[in-house]
TIDO-154800 format. One line per 4 residues: number of its first residue (from 1); their letters; for each residue z, x, y of N, C-alpha, C. Coordinates in steps of 0.02 Angstrom, whole numbers. Atoms other than C-alpha are relative to their C-alpha. Layout:
% residues N
NUM> a> Z:X:Y:Z:X:Y:Z:X:Y; ... .
//
This chain:
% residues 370
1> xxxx> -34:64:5:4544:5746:2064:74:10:-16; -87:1:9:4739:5725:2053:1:-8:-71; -28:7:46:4815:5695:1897:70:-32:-3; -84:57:13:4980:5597:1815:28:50:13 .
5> xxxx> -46:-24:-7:5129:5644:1848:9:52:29; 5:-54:-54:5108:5747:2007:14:-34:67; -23:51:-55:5192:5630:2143:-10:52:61; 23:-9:-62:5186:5789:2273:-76:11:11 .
9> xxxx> 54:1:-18:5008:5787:2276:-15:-66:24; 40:66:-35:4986:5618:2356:66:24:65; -62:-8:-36:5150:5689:2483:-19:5:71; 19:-1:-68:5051:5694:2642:-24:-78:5 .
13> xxxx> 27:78:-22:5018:5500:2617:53:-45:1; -77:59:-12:5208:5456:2648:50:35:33; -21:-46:-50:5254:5573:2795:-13:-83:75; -19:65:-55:5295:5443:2941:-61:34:55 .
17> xxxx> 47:1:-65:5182:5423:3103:9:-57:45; -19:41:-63:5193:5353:3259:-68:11:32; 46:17:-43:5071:5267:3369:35:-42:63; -50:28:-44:5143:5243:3535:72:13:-13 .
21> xxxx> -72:28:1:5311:5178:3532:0:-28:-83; 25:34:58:5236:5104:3344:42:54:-54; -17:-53:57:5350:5206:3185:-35:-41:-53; 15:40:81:5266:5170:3022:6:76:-51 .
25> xxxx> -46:-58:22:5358:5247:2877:-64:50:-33; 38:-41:47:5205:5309:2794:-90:-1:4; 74:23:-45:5014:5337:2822:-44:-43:-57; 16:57:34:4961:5192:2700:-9:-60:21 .
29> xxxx> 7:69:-22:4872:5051:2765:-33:-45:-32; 22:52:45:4817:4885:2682:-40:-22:29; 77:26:-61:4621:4845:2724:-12:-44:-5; 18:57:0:4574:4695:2792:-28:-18:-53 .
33> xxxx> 39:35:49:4493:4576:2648:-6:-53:-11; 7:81:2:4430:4404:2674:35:-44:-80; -10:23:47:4507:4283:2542:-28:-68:6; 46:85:-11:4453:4108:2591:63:-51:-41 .
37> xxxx> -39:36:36:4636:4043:2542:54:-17:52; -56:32:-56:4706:3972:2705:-37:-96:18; 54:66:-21:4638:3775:2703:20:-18:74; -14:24:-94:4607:3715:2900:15:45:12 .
41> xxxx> -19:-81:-25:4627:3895:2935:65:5:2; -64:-11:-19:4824:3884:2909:7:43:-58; -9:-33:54:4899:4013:2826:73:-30:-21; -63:39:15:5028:3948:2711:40:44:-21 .
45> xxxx> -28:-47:27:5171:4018:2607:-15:51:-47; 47:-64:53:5058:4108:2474:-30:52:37; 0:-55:-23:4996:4190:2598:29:48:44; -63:-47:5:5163:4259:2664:22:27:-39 .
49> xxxx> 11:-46:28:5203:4298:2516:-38:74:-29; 36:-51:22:5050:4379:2466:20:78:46; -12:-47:-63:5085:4500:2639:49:28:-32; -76:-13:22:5272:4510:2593:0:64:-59 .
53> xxxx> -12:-33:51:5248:4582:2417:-16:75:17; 41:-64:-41:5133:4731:2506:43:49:18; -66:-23:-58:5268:4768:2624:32:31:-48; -48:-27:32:5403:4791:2504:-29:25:-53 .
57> xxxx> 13:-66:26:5317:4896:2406:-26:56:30; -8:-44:-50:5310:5025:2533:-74:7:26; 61:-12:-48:5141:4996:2622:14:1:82; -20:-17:-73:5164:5081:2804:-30:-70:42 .
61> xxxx> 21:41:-43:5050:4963:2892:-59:-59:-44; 21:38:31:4975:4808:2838:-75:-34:50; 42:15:-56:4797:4742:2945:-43:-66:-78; 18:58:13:4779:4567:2891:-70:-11:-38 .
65> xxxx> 76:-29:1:4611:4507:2834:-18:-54:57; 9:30:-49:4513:4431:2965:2:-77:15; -2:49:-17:4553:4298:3070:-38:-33:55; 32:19:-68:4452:4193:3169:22:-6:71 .
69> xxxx> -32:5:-56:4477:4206:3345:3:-76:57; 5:54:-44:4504:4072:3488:-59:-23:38; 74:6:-43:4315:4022:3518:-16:-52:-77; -5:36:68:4244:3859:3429:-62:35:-47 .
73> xxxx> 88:-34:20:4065:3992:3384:40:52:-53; -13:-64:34:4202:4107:3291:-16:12:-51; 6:4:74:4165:4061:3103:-16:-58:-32; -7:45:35:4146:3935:3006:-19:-30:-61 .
77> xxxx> -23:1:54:4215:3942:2840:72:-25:2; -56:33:-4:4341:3828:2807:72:21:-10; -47:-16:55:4475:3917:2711:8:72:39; -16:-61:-59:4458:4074:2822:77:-14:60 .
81> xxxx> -77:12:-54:4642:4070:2929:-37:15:75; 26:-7:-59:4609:4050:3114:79:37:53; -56:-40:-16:4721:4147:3241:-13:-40:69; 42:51:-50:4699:3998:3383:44:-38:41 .
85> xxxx> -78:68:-41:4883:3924:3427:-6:-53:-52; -37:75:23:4960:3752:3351:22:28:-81; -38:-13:73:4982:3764:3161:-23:72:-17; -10:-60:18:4905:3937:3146:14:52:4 .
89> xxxx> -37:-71:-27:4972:4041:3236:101:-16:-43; -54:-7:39:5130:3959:3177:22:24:-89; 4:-12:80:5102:3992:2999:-18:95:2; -5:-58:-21:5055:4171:3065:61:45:9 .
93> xxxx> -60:-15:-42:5196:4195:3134:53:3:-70; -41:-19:67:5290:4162:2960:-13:59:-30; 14:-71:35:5187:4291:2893:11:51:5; -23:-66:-21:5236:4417:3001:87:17:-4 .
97> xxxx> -48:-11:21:5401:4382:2998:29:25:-64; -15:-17:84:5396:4391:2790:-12:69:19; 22:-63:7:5327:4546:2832:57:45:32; -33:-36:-33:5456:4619:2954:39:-1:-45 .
101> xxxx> -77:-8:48:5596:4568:2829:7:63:-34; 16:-49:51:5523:4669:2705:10:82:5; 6:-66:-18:5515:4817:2821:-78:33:18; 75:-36:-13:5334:4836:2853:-34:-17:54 .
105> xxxx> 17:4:-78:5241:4826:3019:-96:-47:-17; 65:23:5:5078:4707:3028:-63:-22:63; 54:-1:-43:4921:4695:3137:-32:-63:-43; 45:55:43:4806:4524:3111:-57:32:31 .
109> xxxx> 77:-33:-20:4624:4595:3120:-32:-71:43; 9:66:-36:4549:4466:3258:-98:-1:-5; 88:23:29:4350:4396:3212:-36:-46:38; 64:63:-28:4204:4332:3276:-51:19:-42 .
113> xxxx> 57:-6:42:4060:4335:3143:-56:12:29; 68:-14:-15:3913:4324:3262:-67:-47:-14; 66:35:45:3752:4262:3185:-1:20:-49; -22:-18:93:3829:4301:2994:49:-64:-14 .
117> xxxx> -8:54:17:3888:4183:2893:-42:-20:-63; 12:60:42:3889:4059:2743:-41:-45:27; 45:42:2:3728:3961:2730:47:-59:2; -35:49:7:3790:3766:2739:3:-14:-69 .
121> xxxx> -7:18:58:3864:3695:2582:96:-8:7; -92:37:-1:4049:3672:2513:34:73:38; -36:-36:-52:4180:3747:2625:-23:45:66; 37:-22:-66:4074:3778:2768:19:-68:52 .
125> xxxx> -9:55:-23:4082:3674:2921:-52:-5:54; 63:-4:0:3907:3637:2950:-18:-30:92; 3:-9:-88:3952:3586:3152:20:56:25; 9:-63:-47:3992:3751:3202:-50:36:-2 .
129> xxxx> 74:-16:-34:3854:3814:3295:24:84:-6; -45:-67:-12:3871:4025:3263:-56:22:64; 50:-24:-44:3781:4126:3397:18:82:15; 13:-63:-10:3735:4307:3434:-24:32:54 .
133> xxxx> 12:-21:-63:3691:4420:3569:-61:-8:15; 81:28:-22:3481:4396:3558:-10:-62:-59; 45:54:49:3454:4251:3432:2:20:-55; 47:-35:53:3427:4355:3296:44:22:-52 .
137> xxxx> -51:-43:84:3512:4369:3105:5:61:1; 28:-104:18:3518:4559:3045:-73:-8:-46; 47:-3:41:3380:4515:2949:-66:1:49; 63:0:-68:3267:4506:3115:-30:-68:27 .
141> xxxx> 11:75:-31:3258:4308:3107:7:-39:63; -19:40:-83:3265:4196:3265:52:-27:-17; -51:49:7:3407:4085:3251:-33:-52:31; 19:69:-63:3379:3897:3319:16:11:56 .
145> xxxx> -28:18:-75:3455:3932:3464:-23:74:60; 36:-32:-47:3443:4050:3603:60:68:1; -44:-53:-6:3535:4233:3661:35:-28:42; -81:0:-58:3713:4230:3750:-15:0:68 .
149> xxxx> -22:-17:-48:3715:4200:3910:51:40:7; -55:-59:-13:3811:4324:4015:57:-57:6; -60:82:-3:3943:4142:4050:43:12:-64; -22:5:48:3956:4150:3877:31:62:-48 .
153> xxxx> -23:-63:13:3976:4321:3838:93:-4:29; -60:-30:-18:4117:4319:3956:75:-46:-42; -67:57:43:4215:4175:3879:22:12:-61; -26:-44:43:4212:4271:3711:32:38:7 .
157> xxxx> -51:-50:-9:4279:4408:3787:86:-50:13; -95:38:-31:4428:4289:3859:26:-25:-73; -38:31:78:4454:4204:3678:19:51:-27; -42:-56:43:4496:4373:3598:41:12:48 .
161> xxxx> -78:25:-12:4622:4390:3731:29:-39:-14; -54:64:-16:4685:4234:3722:35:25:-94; -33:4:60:4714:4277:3536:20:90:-20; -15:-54:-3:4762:4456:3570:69:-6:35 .
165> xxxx> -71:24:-41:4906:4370:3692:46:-16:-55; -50:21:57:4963:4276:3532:19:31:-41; -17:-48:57:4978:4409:3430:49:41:21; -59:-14:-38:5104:4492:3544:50:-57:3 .
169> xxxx> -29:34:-13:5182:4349:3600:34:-23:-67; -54:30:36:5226:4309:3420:24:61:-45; -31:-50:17:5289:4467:3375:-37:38:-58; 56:-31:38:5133:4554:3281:22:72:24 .
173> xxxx> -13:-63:-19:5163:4753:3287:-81:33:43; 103:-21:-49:4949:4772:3382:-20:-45:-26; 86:56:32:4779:4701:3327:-32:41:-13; 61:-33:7:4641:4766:3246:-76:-41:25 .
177> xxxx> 59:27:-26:4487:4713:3333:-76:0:-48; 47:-32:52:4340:4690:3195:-76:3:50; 15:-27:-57:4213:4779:3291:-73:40:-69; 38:-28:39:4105:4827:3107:-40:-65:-34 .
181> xxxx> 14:58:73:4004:4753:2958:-48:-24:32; 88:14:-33:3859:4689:3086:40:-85:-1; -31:67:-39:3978:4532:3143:-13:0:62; 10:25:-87:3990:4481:3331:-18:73:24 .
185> xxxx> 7:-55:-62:4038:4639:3424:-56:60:-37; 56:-62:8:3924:4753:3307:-60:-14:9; 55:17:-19:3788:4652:3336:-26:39:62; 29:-22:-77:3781:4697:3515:-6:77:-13 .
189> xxxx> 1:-94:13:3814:4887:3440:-86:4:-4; 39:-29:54:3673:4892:3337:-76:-42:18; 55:14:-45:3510:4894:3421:-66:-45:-59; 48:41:54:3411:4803:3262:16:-83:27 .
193> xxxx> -33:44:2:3525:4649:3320:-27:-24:74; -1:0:-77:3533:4687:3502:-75:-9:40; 41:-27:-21:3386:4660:3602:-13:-12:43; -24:-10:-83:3444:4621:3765:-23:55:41 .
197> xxxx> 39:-52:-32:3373:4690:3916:43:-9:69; -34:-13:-75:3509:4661:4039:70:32:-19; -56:-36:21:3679:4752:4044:30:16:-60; -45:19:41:3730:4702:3891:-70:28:-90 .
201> xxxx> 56:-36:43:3552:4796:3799:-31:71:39; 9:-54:-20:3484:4952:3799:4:57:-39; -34:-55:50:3550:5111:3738:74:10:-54; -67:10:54:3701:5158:3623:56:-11:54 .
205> xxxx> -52:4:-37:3817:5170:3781:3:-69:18; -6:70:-6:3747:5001:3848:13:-60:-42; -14:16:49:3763:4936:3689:82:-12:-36; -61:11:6:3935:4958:3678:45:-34:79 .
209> xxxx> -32:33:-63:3975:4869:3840:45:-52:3; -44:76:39:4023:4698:3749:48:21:-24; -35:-34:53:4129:4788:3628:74:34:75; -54:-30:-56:4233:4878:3789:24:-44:29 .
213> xxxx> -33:64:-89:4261:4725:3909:37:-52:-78; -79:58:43:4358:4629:3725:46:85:11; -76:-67:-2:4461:4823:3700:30:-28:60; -25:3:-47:4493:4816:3887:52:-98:15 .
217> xxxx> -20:72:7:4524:4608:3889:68:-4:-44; -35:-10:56:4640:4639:3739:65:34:23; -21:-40:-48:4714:4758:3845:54:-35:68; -20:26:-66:4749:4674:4000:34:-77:-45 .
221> xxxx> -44:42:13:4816:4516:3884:62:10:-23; -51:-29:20:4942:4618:3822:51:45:24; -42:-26:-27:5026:4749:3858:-11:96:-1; 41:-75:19:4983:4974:3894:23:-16:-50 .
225> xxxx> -18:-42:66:5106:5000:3749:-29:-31:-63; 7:35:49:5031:4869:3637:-47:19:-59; 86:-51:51:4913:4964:3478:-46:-60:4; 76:37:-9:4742:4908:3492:-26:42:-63 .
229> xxxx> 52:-58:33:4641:4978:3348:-59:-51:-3; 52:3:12:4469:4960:3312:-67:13:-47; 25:3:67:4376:4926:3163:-81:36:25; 66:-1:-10:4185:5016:3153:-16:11:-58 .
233> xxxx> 55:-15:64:4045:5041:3030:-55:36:16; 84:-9:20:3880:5116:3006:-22:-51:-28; 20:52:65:3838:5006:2871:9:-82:20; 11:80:-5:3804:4817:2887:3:-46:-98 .
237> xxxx> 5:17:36:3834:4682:2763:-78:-31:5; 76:3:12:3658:4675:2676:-59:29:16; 34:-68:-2:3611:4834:2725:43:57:12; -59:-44:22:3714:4966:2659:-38:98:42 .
241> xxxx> 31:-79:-22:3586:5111:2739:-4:-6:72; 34:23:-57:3592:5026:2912:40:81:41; -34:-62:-67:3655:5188:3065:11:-42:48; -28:18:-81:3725:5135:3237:-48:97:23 .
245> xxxx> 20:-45:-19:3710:5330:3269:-17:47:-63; 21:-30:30:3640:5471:3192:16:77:-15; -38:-78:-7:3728:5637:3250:70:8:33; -56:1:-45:3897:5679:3321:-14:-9:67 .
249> xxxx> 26:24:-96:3810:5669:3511:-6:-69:-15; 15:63:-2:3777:5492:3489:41:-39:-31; -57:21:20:3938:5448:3393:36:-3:72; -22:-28:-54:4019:5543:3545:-21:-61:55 .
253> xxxx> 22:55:-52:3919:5408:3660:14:-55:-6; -13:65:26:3957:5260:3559:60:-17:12; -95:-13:-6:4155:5300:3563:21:-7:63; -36:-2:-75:4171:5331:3726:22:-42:21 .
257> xxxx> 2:60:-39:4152:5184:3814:75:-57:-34; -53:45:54:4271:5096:3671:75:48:31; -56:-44:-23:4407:5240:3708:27:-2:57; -26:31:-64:4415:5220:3872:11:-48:20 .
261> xxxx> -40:55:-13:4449:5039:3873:43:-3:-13; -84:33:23:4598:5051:3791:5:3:-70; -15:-9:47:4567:5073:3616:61:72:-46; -25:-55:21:4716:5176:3526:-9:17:-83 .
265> xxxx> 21:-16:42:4634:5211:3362:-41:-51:-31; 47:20:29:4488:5193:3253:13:-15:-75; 3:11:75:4470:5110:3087:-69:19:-35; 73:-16:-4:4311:5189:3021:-19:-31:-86 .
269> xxxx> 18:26:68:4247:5083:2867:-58:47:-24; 71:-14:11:4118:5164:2768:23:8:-101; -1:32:52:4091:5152:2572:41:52:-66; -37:-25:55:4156:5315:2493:37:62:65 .
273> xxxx> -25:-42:-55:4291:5415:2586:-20:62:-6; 16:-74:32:4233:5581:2504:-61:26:42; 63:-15:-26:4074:5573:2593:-12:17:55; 3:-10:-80:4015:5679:2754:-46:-44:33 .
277> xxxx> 50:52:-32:3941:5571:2901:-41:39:29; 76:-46:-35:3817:5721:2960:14:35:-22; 27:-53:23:3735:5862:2881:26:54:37; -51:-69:-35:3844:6028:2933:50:-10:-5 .
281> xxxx> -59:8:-20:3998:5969:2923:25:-36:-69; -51:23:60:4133:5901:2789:19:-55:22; -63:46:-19:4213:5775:2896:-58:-70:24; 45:74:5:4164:5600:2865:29:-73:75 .
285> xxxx> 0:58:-78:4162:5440:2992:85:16:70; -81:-34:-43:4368:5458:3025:0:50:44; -5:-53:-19:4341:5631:3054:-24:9:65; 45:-15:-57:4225:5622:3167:26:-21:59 .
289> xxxx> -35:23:-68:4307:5506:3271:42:17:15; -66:-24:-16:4467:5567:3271:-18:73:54; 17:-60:-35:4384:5754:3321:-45:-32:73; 60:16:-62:4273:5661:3456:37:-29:56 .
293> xxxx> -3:60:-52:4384:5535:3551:76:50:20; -55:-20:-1:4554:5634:3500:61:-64:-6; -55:44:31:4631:5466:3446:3:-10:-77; -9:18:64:4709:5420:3285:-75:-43:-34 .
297> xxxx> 75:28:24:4575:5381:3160:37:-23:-114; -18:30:56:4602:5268:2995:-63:8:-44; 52:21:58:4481:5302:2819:8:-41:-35; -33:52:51:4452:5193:2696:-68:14:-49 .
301> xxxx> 57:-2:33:4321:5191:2559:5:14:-65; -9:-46:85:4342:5179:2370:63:41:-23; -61:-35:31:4524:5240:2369:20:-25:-72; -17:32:45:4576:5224:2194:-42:-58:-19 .
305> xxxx> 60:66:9:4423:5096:2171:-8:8:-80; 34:-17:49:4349:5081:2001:-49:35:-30; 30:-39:19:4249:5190:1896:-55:-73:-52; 63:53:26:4084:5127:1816:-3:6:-58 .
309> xxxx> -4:-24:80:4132:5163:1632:36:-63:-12; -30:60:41:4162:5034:1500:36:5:-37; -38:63:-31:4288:4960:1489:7:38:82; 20:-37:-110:4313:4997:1714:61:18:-37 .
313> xxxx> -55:-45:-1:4451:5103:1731:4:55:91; -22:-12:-77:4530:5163:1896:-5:86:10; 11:-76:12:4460:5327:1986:69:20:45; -83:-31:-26:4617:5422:2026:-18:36:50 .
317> xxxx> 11:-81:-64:4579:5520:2200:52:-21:43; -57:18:-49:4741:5451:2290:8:78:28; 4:-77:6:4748:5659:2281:-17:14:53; 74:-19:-71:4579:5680:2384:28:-13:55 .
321> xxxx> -3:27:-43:4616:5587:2487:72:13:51; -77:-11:-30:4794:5634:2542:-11:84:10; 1:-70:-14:4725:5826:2528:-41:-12:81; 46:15:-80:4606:5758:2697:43:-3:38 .
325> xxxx> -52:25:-19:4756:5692:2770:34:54:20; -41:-59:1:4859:5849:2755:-56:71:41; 50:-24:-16:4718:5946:2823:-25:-39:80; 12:26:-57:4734:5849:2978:-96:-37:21 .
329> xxxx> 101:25:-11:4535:5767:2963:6:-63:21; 10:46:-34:4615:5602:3000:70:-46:-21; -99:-5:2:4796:5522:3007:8:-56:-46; -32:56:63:4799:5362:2878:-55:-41:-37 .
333> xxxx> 54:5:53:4710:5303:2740:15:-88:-22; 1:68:21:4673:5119:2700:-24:-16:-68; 22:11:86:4667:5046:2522:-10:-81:5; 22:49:-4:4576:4899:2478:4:-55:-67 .
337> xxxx> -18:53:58:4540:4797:2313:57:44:-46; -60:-46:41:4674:4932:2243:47:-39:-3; -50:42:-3:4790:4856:2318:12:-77:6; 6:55:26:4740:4682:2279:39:-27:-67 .
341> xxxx> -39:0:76:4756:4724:2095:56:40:-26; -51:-52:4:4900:4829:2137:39:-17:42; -48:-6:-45:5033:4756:2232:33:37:10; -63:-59:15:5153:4890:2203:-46:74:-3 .
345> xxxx> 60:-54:-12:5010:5016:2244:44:86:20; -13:-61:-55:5089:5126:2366:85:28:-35; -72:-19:35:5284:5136:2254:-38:55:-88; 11:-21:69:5174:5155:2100:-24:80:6 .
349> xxxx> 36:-79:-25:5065:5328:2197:67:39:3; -74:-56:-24:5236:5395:2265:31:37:-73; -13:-8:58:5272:5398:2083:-35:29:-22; 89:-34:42:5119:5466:2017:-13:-30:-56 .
353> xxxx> 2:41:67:5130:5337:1886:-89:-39:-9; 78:32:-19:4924:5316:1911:-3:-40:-76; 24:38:60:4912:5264:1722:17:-65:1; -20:65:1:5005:5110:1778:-55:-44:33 .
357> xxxx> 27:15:-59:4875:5065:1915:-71:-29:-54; 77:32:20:4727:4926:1833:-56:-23:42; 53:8:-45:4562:4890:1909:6:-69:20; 24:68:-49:4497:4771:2046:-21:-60:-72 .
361> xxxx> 49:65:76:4430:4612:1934:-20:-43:76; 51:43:-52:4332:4503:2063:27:-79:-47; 4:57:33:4350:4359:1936:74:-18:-23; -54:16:10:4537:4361:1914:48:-22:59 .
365> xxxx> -57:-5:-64:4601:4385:2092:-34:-18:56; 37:45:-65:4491:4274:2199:-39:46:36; 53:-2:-47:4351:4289:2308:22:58:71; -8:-48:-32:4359:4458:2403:-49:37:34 .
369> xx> 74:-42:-40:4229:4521:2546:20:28:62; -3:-76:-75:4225:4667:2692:-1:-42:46 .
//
């Protein structure tokens, strides 16, 4: 583990990188994290600020938390920001600007939930109908309704362009595509979900078919040079043991298809960065992808998270984690409720001033989920 007052041991996590034509000064990125504090999905000035403060404390790249995309099946939670045209994109659009002032480069992560979701009650909006690729919760339930037509499949794909266009068009530095967590597009991943028997079901390659035609869509609304990344998981919310794959061959199969549409790096969520994703090897989800596809690959997991001792107290591996980094296993590291309860996260590390750095609180700093 690192220790105080050793600022070059975190020194491979504020070495500049480029993606594309993309400079970001430092490999520090800010992970998506639902807040539920945009009412009518607009994001207002709190949450420019909130962005803003990030920025100017030297976070390289910032990836929004998710926004619903241009489809009326995308979400529906009220307070969730939508990324859709009229007032939210304009209120978007402030945010990014706060953000450019500052000096920091931002991506809005773009969402479709799927068949997940808030039961009805307050701040739900109990007419949106959600829908999934067979009917079916992660829990194995039917839904009322029926599987996606292919019609409908395709018109999802067109709404994440359409809100992959706006995100260019209003001067967003990419998109992160959320593509994990057992929402829309992992559904179709993740054969518990999936159980389609025409193009769009099948194996892990066919399985990722949905998932390629938004990259590619995303793609073609934009622009080659435009970053595309791509959020994945193993893990599902409400099942933390769930697999997609099981060995690097079947990672390797899953990727592909995503890579060659057009994706230029992976965001690989998973719960502790320290941890290998297969038996033989050291190198966890990032790693894997990064060594498999040969594109940039983003960790995240428990950086600086809390420790389970009473009173909590913050585990210091900013270290670890920047020794991976330096070791080329995977090019930028995402921090999460850290930097919630740490605006000044990434000035305070450079410093090595960790004793300054207090824990997540759930109950102080609003409503926070993957």
């Amino acid at each position: 583990m690192a220790h105080n007052n050793q600022p070059a041991s975190t020194e491979a996590l504020f070495r500049e990188f480029t993606l594309g034509g993309l400079r970001l000064a430092n490999r520090i990125v800010m992970a998506p994290m639902t807040r539920n504090f945009s009412p009518g999905g607009v994001p207002g000035a709190d949450v420019a600020d909130y962005y803003r403060r990030r920025a100017e404390a030297g976070v390289g790249l910032i990836m929004t938390e998710g926004t619903y995309i241009a489809h009326p099946s995308s979400g529906r939670a009220m307070a969730v920001p939508r990324f859709q045209g009229g007032a939210t994109i304009d209120g978007w659009t402030r945010v990014a600007e706060a953000v450019h002032q500052a000096g920091g480069r931002i991506f809005p992560q773009i969402w479709h939930v799927g068949l997940s979701g808030r039961p009805p009650g307050p701040g739900v909006d109990a007419d949106v109908r959600l829908r999934g690729p067979s009917g079916l919760w992660a829990d194995g339930t039917k839904d009322d309704g029926r599987p996606l037509t292919v019609t409908e499949i395709e018109d999802l794909v067109e709404a994440y362009g359409t809100s992959a266009a706006l995100a260019r068009e209003r001067g967003f530095d990419g998109i992160e595509i959320h593509a994990a967590h057992g929402y829309c597009i992992d559904q179709f991943f993740w054969a518990h979900t999936n159980r389609r028997d025409d193009a769009y079901g099948g194996g892990i390659t066919e399985r990722s078919r949905f998932g390629a035609q938004v990259i590619a869509e995303c793609r073609r609304a934009t622009a080659p040079d435009f970053p595309i990344c791509v959020r994945i998981s193993q893990w599902k919310l409400g099942d933390m043991a769930a697999r997609l794959v099981h060995s690097p061959d079947q990672l390797a199969q899953f990727l592909a298809p995503l890579s060659e549409a057009g994706a230029d790096m992976f965001h690989c969520s998973t719960l502790k960065f320290w941890e290998p994703e297969f038996e033989g090897s050291d190198l966890n989800l990032a790693g894997w992808a990064r060594k498999l596809t040969g594109k940039p690959a983003i960790t995240v997991g428990s950086v600086n998270g809390n420790t389970d001792t009473e009173p909590r107290a913050v585990n210091n591996n900013a270290a670890d984690v920047a020794a991976m980094v330096a070791r080329d296993e995977f090019d930028l590291v995402a921090v999460g409720r850290a930097l919630i309860a740490n605006p000044g996260w990434a000035e305070i590390t450079k410093r090595g001033a960790f004793d300054e750095l207090v824990p997540f609180d759930n109950e102080t700093v609003g409503e926070i989920l993957y």
